[in-house]
C-alpha positions as a Markdown table, in Angstrom:
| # | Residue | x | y | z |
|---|---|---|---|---|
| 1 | Unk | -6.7 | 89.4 | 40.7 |
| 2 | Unk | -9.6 | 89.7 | 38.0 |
| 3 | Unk | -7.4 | 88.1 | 36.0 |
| 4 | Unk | -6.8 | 85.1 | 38.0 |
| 5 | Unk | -10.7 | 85.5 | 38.5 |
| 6 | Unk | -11.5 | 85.0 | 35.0 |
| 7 | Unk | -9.0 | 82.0 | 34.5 |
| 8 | Unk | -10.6 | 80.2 | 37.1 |
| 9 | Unk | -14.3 | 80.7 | 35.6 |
| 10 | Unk | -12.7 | 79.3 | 32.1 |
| 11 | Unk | -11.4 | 75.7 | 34.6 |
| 12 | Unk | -14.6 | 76.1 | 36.6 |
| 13 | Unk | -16.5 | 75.7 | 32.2 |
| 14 | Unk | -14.4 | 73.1 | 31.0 |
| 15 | Unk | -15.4 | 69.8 | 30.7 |
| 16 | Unk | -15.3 | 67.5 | 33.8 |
| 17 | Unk | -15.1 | 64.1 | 34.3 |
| 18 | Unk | -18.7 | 63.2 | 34.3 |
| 19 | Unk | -19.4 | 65.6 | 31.6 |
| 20 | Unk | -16.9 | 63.7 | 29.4 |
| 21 | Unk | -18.1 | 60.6 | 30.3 |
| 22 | Unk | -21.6 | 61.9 | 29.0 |
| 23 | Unk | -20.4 | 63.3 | 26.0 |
| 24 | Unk | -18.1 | 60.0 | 24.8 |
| 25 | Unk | -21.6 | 58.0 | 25.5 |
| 26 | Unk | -23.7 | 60.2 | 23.5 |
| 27 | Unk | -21.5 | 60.3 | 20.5 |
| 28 | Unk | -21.3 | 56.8 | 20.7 |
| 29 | Unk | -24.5 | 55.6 | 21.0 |
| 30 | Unk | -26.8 | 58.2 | 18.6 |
| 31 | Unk | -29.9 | 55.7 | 16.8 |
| 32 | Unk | -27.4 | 53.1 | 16.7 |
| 33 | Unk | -28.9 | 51.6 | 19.9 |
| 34 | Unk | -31.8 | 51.6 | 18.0 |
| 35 | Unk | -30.9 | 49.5 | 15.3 |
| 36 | Unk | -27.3 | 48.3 | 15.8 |
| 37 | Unk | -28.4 | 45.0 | 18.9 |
| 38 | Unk | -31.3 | 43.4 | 16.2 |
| 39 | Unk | -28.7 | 43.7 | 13.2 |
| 40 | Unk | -26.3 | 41.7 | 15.8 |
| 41 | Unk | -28.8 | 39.0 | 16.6 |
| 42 | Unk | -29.6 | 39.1 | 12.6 |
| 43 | Unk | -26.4 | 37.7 | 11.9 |
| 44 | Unk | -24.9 | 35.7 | 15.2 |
| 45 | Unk | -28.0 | 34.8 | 17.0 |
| 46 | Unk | -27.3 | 34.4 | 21.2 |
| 47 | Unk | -23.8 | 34.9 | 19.8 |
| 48 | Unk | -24.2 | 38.5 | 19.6 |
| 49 | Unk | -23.8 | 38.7 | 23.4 |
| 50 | Unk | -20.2 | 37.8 | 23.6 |
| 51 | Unk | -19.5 | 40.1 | 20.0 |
| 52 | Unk | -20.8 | 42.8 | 22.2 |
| 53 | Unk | -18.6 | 42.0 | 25.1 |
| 54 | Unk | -15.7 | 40.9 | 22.9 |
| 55 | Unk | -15.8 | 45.2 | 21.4 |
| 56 | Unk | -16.2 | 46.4 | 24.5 |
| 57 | Unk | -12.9 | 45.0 | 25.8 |
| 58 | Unk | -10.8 | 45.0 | 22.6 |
| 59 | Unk | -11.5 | 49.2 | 22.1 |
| 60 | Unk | -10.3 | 49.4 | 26.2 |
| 61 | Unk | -6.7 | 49.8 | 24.7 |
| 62 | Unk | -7.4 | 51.6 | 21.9 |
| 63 | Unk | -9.2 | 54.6 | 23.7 |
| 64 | Unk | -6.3 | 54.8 | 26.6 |
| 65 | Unk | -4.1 | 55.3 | 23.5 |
| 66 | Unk | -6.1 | 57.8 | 22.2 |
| 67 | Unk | -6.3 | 59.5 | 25.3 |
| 68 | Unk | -2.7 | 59.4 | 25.8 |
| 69 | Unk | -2.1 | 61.2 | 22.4 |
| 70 | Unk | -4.7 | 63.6 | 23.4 |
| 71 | Unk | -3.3 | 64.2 | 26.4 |
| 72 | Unk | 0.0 | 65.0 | 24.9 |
| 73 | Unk | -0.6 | 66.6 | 21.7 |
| 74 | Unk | -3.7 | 68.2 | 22.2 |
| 75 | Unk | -5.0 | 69.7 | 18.6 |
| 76 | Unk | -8.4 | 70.2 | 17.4 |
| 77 | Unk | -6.8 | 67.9 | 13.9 |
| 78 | Unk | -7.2 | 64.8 | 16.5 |
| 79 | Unk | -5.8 | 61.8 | 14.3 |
| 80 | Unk | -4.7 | 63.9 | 11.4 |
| 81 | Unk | -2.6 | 66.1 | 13.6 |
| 82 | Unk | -0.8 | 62.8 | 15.5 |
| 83 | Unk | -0.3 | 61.4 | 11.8 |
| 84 | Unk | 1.1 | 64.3 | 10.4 |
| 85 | Unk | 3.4 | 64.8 | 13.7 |
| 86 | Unk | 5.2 | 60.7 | 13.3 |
| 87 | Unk | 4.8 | 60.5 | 9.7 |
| 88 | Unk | 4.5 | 63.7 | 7.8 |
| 89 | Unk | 2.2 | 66.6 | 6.9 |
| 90 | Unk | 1.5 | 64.1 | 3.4 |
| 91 | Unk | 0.2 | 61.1 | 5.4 |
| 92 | Unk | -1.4 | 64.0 | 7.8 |
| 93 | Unk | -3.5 | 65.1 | 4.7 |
| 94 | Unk | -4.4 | 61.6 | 3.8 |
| 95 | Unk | -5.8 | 61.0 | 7.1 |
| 96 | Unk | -8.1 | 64.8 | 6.6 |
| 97 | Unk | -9.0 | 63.4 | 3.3 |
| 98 | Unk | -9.9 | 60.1 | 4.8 |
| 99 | Unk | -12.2 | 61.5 | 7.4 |
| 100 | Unk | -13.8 | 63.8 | 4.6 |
| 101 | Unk | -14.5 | 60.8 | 2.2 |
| 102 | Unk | -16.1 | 58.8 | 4.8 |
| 103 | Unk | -18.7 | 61.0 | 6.3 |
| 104 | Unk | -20.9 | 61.4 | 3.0 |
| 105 | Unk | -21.3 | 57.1 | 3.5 |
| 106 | Unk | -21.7 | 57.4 | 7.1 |
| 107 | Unk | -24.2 | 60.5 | 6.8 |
| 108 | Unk | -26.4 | 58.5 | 4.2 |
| 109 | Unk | -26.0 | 54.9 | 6.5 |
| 110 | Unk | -27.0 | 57.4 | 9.4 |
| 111 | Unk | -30.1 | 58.5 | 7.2 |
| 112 | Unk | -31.1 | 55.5 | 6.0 |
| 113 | Unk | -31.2 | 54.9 | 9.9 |
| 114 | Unk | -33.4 | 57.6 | 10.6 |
| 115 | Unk | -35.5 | 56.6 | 7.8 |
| 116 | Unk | -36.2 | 53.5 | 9.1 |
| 117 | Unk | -37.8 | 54.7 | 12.2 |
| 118 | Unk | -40.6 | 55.9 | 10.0 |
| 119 | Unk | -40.8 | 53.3 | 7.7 |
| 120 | Unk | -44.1 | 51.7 | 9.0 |
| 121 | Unk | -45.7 | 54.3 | 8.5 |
| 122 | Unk | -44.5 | 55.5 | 5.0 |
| 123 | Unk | -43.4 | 52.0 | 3.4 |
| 124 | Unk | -40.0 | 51.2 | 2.3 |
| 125 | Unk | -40.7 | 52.3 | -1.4 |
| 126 | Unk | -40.8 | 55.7 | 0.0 |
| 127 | Unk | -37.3 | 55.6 | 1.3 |
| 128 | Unk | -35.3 | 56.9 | -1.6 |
| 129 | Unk | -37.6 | 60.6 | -2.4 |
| 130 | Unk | -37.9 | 60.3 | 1.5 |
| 131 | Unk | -34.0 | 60.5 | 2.1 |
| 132 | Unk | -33.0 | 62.9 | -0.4 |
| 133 | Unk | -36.3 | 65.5 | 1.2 |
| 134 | Unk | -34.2 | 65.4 | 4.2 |
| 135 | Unk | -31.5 | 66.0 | 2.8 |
| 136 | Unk | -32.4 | 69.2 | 0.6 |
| 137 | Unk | -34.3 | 69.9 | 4.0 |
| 138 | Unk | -30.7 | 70.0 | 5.6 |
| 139 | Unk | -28.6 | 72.0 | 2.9 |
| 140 | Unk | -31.7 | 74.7 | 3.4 |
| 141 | Unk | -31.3 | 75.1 | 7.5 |
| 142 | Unk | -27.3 | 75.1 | 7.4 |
| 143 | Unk | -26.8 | 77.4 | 4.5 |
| 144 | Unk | -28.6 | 79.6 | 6.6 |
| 145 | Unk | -26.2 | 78.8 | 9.3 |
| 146 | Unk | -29.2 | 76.8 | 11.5 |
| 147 | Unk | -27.3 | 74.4 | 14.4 |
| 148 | Unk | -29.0 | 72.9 | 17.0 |
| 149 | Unk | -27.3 | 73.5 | 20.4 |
| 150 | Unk | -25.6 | 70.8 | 22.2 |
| 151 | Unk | -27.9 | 71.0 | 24.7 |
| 152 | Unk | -30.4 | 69.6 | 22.7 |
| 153 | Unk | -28.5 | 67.1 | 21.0 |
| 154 | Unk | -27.4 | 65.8 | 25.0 |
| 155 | Unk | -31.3 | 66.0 | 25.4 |
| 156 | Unk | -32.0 | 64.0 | 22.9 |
| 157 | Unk | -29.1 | 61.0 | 23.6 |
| 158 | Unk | -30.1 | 61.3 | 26.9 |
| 159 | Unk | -33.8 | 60.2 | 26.0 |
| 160 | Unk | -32.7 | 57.8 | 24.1 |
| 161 | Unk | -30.7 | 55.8 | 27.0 |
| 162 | Unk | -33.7 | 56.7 | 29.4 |
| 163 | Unk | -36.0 | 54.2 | 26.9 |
| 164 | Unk | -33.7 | 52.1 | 27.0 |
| 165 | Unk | -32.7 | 51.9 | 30.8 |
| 166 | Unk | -37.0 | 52.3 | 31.2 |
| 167 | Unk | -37.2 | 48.9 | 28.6 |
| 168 | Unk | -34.7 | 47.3 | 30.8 |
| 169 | Unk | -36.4 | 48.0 | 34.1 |
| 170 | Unk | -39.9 | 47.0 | 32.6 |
| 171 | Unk | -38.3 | 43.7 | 31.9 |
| 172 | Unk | -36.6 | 42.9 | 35.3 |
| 173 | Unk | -39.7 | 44.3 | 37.0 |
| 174 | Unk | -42.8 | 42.7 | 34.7 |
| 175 | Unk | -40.5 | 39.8 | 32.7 |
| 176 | Unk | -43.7 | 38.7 | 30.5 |
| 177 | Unk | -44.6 | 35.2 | 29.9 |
| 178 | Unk | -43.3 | 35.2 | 26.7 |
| 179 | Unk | -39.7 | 35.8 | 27.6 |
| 180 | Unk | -37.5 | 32.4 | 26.2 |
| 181 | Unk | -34.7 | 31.3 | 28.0 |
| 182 | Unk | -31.4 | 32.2 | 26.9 |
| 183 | Unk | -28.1 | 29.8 | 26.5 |
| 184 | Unk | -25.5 | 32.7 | 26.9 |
| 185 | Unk | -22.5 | 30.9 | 25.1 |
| 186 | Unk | -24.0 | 28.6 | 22.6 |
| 187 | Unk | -22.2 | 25.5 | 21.7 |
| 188 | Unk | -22.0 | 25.6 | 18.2 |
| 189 | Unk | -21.1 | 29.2 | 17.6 |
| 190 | Unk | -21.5 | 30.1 | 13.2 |
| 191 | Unk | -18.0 | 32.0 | 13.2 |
| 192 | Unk | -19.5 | 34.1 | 10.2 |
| 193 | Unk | -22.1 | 35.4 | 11.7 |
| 194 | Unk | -19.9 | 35.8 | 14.9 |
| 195 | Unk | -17.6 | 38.3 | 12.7 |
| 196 | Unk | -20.5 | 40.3 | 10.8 |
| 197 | Unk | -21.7 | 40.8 | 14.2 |
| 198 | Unk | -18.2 | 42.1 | 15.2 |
| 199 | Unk | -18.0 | 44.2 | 11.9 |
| 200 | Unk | -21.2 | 45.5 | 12.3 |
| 201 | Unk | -21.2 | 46.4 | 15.9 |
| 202 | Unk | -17.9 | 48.0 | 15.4 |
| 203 | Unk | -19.7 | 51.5 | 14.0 |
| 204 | Unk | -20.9 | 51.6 | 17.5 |
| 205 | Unk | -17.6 | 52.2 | 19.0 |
| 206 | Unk | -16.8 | 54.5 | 16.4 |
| 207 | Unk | -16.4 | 57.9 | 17.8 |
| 208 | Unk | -13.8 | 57.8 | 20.3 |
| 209 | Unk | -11.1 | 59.4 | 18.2 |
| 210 | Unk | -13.9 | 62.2 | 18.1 |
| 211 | Unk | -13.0 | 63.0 | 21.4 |
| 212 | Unk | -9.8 | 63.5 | 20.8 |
| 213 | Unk | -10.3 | 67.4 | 19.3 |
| 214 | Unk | -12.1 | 68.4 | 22.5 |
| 215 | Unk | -9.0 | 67.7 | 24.6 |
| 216 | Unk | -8.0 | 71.3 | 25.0 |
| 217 | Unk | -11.8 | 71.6 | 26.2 |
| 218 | Unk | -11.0 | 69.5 | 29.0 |
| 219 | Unk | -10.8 | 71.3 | 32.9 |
| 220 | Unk | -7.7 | 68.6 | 33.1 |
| 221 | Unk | -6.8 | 66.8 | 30.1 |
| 222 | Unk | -4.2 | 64.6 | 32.2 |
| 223 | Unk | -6.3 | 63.8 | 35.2 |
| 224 | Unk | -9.9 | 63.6 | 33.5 |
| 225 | Unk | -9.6 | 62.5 | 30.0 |
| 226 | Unk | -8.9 | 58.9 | 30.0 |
| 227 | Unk | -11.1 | 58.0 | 32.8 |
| 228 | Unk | -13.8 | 59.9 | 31.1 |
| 229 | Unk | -13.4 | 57.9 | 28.0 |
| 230 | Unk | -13.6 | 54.8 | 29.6 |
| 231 | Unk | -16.4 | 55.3 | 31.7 |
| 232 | Unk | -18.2 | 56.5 | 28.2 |
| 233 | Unk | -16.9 | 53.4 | 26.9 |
| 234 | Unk | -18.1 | 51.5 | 29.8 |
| 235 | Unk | -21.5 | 52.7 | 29.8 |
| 236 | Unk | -21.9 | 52.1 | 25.9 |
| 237 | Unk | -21.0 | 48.5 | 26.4 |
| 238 | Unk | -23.3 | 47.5 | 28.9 |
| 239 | Unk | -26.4 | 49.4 | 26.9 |
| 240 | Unk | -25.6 | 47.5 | 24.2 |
| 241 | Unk | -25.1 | 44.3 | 25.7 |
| 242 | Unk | -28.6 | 45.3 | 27.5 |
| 243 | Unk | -30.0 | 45.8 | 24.3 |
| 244 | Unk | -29.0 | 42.8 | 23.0 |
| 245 | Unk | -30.1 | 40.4 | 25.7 |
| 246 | Unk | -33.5 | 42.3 | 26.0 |
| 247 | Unk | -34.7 | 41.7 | 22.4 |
| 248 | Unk | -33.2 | 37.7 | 22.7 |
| 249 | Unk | -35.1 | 37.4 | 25.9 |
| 250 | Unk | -38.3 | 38.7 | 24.1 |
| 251 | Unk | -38.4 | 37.7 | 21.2 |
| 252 | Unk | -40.3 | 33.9 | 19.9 |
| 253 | Unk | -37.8 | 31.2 | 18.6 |
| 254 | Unk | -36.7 | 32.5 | 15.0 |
| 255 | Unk | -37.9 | 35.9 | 15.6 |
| 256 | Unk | -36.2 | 39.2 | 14.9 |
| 257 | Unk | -37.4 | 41.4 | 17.1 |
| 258 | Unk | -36.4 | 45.4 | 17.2 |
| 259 | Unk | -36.8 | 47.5 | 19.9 |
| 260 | Unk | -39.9 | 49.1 | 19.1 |
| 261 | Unk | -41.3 | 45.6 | 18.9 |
| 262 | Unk | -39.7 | 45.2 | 22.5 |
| 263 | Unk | -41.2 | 47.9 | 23.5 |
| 264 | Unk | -44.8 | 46.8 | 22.8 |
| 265 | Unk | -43.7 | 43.1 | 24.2 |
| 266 | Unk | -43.0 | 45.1 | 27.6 |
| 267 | Unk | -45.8 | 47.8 | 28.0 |
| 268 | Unk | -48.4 | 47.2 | 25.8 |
| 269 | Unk | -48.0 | 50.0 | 23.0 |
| 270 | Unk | -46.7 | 53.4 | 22.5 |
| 271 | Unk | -43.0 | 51.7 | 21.2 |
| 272 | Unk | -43.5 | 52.4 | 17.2 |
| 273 | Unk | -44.3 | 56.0 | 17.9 |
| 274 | Unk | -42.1 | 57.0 | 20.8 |
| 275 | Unk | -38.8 | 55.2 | 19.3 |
| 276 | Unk | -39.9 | 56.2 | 15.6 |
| 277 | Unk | -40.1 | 59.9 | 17.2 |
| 278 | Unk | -36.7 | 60.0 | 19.2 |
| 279 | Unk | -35.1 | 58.1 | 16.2 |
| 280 | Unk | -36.0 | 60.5 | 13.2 |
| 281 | Unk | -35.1 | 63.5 | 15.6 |
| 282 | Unk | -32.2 | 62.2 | 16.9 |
| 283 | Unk | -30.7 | 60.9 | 13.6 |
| 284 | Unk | -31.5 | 64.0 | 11.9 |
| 285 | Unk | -29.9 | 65.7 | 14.7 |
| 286 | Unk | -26.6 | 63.6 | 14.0 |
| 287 | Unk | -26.7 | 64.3 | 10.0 |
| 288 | Unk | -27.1 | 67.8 | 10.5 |
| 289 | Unk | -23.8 | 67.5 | 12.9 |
| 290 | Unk | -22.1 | 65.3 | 10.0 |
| 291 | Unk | -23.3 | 68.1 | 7.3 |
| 292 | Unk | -22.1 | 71.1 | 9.0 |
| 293 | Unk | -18.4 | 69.6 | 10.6 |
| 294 | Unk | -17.9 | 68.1 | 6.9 |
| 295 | Unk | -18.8 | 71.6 | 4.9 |
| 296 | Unk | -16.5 | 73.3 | 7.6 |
| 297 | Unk | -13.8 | 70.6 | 6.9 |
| 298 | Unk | -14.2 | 71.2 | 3.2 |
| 299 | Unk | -13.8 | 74.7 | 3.2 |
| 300 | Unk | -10.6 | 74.8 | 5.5 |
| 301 | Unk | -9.2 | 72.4 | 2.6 |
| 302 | Unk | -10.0 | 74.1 | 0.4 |
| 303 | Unk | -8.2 | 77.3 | 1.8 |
| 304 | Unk | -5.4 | 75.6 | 2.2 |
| 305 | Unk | -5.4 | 74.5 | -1.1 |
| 306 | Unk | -5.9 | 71.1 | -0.8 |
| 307 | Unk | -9.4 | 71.4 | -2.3 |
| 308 | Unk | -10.4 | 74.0 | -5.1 |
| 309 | Unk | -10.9 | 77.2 | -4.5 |
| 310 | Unk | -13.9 | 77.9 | -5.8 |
| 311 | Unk | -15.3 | 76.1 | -2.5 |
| 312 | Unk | -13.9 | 78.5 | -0.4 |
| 313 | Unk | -16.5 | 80.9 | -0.5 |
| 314 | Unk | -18.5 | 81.7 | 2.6 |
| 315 | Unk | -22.0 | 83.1 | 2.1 |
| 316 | Unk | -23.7 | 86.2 | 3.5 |
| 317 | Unk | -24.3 | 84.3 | 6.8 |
| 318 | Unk | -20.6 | 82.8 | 7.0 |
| 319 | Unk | -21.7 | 79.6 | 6.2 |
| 320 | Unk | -19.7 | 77.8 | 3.2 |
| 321 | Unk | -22.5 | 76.5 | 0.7 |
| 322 | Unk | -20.7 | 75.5 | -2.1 |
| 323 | Unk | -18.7 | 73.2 | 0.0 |
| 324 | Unk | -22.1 | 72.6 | 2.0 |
| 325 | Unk | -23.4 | 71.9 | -1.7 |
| 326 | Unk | -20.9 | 69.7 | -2.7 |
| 327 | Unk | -20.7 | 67.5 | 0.1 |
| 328 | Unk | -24.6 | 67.1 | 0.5 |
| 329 | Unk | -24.3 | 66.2 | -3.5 |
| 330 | Unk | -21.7 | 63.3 | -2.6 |
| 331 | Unk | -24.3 | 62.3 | -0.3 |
| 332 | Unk | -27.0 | 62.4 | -2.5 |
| 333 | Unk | -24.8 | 60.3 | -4.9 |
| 334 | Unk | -24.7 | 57.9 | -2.3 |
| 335 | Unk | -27.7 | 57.4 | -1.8 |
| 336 | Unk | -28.7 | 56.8 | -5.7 |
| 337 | Unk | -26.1 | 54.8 | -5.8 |
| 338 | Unk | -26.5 | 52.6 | -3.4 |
| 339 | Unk | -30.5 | 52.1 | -4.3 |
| 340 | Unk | -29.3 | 51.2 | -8.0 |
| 341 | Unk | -27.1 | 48.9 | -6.7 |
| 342 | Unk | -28.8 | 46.8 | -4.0 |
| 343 | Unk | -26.5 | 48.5 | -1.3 |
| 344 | Unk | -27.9 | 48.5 | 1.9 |
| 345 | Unk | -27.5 | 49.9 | 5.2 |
| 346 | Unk | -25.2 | 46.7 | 6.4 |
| 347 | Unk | -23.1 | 47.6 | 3.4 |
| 348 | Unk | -22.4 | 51.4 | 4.3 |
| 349 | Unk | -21.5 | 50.8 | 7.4 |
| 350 | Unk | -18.9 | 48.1 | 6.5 |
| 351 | Unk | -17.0 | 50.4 | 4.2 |
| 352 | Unk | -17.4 | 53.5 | 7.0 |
| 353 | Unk | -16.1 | 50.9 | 9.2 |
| 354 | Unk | -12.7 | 49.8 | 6.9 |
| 355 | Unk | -11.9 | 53.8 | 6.3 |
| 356 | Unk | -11.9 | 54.2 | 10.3 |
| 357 | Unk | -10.1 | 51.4 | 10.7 |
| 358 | Unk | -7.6 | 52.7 | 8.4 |
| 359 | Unk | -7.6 | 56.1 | 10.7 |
| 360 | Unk | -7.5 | 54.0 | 14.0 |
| 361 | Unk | -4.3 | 51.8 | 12.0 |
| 362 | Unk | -2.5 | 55.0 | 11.0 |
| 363 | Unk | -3.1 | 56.5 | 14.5 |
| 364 | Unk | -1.9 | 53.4 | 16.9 |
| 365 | Unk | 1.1 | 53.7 | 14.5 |
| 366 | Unk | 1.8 | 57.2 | 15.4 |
| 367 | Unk | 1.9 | 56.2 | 18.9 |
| 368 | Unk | 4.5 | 53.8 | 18.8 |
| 369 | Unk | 6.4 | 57.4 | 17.5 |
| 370 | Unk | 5.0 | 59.3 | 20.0 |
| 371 | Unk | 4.7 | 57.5 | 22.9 |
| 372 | Unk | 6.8 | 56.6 | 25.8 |
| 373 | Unk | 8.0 | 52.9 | 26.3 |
| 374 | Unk | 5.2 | 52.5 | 28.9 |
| 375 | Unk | 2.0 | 53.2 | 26.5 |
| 376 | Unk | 4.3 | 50.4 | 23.4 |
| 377 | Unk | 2.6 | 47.1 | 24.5 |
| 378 | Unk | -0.8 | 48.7 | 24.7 |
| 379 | Unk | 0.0 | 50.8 | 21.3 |
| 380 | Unk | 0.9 | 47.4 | 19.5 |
| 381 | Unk | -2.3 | 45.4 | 20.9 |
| 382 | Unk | -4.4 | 48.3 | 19.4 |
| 383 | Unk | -2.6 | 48.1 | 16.2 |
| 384 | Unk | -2.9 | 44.3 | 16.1 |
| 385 | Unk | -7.0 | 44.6 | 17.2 |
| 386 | Unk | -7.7 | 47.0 | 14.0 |
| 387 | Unk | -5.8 | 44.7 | 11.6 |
| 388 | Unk | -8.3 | 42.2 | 12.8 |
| 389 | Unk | -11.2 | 43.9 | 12.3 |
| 390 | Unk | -9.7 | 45.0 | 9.2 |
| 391 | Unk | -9.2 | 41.0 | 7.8 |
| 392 | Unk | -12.6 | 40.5 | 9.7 |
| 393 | Unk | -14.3 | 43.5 | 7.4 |
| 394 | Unk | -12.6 | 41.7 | 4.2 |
| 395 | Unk | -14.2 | 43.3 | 1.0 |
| 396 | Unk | -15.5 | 46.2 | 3.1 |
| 397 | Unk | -11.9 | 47.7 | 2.8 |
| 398 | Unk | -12.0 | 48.3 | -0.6 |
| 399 | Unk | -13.5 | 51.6 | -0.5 |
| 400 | Unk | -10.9 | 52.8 | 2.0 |
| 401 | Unk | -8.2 | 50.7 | 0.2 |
| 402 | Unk | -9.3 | 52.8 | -2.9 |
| 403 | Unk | -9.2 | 56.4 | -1.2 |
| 404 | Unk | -5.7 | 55.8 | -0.3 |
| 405 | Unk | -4.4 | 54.2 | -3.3 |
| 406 | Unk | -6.0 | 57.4 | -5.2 |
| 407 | Unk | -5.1 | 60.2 | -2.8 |
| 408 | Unk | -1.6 | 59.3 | -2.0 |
| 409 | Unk | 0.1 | 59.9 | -5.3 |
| 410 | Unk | -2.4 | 63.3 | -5.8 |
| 411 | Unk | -1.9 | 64.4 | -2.6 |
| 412 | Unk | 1.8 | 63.8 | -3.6 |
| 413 | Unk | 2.0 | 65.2 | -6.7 |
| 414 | Unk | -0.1 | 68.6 | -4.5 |
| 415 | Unk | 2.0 | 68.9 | -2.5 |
| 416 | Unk | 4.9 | 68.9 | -4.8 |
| 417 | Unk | 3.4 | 71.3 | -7.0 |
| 418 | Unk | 2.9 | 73.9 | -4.3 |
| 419 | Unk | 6.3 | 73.6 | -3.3 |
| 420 | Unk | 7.8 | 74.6 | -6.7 |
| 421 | Unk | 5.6 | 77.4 | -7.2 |
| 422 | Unk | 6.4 | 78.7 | -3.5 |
| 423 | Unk | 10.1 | 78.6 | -4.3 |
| 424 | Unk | 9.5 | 79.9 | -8.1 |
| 425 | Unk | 7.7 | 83.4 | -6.2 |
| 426 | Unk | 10.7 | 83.4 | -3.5 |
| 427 | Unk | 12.9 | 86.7 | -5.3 |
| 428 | Unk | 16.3 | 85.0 | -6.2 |
């Protein structure tokens, strides 16, 4: 009977339907919502609006496949584990490596980010020393082992979308007098801008696969999982289509307006200081997440001997900080690289953007494997929607192009390797 008991508390603390819902819409939106609607207007104008919509509908298929995988091969691997399952523990690895390759760029986009929240007050030429203080600032908190709960992480998302849902009833409420009128579907719509909105508003939408490891964490994987998602999904649309039509609204012919500047437009003050404050906790909040999953990641490959060794080590408070080390180095690396190069934030997020579309590729092709007949057609319209984005993101693949071309054959030649020496220490 107490047993029974205690199996029903474990249901009764697994994740609902609401609660996933919440959690899919917090991963997804982060500071993006911050920053992500005025970089779409930057580039398509009114035709943002309709890029906004146009992701919102085309990732609708690819999260019920992703639920449907998750659903039936639950595994805390997520995408690496479906790989490896229709293709091979080789392609399996390539998709672990390609997950740990792309977080040091999306880490240092996510900090230039948070950056940029304080910016006004520090000036832009401060951004580099700024960037890489935060980030020796991070390697000192989780090499201690320092986490902040989920619960203030949730806290924090869910301030974020209470701005935002406050910014959106100031304007329906007390529309000021500068507010233009909007043509919703322009005419003559610049198809280049139209796609860098696209490939730029993709990183919003990134994060669904995410969900995928938490699966087993679910109270009912099969009932609640897929509807969770796409309510998450849902909800992150409309914000950002919110977003989007807020700052068009407000902002004077030619202008680029952000949402702090929205902010002031609608109440007067207080929008540099309370978004600036919510944005640098928030996206420091989301590297720190980045930093420790990744040093975990690396040390598990590194066990397995897909990595070195000598970053296997765990310190006196179980943390792993040569592979915490190593990866907050790459990130550093990318950082100085990118300010001696020119490379900006739009940049980062374009190559983040072609390795997980690579992952999503690799994974829709798994569930043509894996899947029953009934999830095929929705299978091959995902895999068709990420080779678009992929043609759309056009140079930005390179990077991920480049990761595969180089692991494959090492991975490859690894694997082999291992192989013989396991059968040379088998006793003939």
């Amino acid at each position: 009977m107490q047993k029974n008991s205690s199996k029903t508390t474990e249901k009764q603390q697994g994740i609902g339907l609401w609660q996933g819902a919440a959690l899919l819409a917090t991963t997804l939106l982060g500071t993006g919502v911050f920053i992500l609607p005025q970089l779409s207007i930057q580039f398509a104008g009114a035709s943002a609006l309709p890029a906004w919509l146009l992701l919102t509908l085309l990732s609708v298929p690819i999260t019920i496949v992703f639920a449907k995988l998750a659903s039936v091969l639950p595994h805390a691997a997520g995408p690496a584990h479906f790989v490896a399952e229709a293709f091979g523990s080789l392609a399996g690895r390539l998709t672990g490596l390609l997950f740990m390759l792309v977080v040091p760029l999306g880490a240092s986009a996510a900090m230039m980010m948070t950056f940029s929240f304080i910016a006004p007050w520090l000036g832009t030429q401060a951004a580099l020393p700024v960037e890489l203080g935060l980030l020796l600032l991070l390697w000192l908190l989780n090499r201690r082992g320092f986490q902040l709960s989920a619960r203030l992480q949730l806290a924090l998302t869910l301030a974020i979308v209470a701005v935002v849902l406050l910014m959106l009833a100031g304007f329906v409420y007390f529309t000021p007098s500068s507010a233009q009128p909007l043509q919703m579907w322009p005419q003559q719509t610049q198809l280049a801008g139209f796609s860098a909105a696209l490939a730029i508003g993709f990183w919003s939408f990134l994060g669904v696969e995410a969900m995928t490891h938490l699966a087993q964490d679910f109270r009912d994987p099969k009932r609640h999982l897929l509807p969770a998602l796409l309510l998450g999904l849902l909800l992150v649309g409309l914000i950002y289509l919110g977003c989007s039509y807020l700052l068009l609204v407000l902002a004077a012919p030619g202008e680029n307006l952000s949402m702090a500047q929205g902010f002031d437009r609608l109440f007067g003050a207080g929008g540099a200081l309370l978004i600036g404050v919510l944005g640098l906790c928030s996206g420091l909040a989301t590297v720190n997440v980045y930093t420790a999953s990744v040093a975990r990641l690396c040390q598990s490959f590194s066990a397995a001997g897909v990595l070195p060794a000598l970053l296997a080590p765990l310190n006196r408070y179980q943390m792993p900080q040569r592979a915490l080390s190593f990866m907050l180095s790459l990130m550093a690396m990318v950082l100085l690289g990118s300010a001696w190069f020119g490379a900006g934030l739009e940049d980062l997020i374009g190559w983040v953007n072609g390795v997980f579309v690579l992952i999503y590729l690799a994974s829709m092709a798994a569930a043509l494997r894996l899947l029953s007949r009934r999830y095929q057609p929705l299978a091959w319209i995902s895999l068709v929607v990420c080779a678009a984005v992929a043609w759309i993101l056009g140079m930005a693949m390179l990077y991920a192009l480049l990761i595969v071309l180089l692991g494959w054959p090492l991975l490859y030649w690894q694997q082999q390797w291992q192989q013989r020496r396991l059968q040379a220490e088998i006793p003939q």
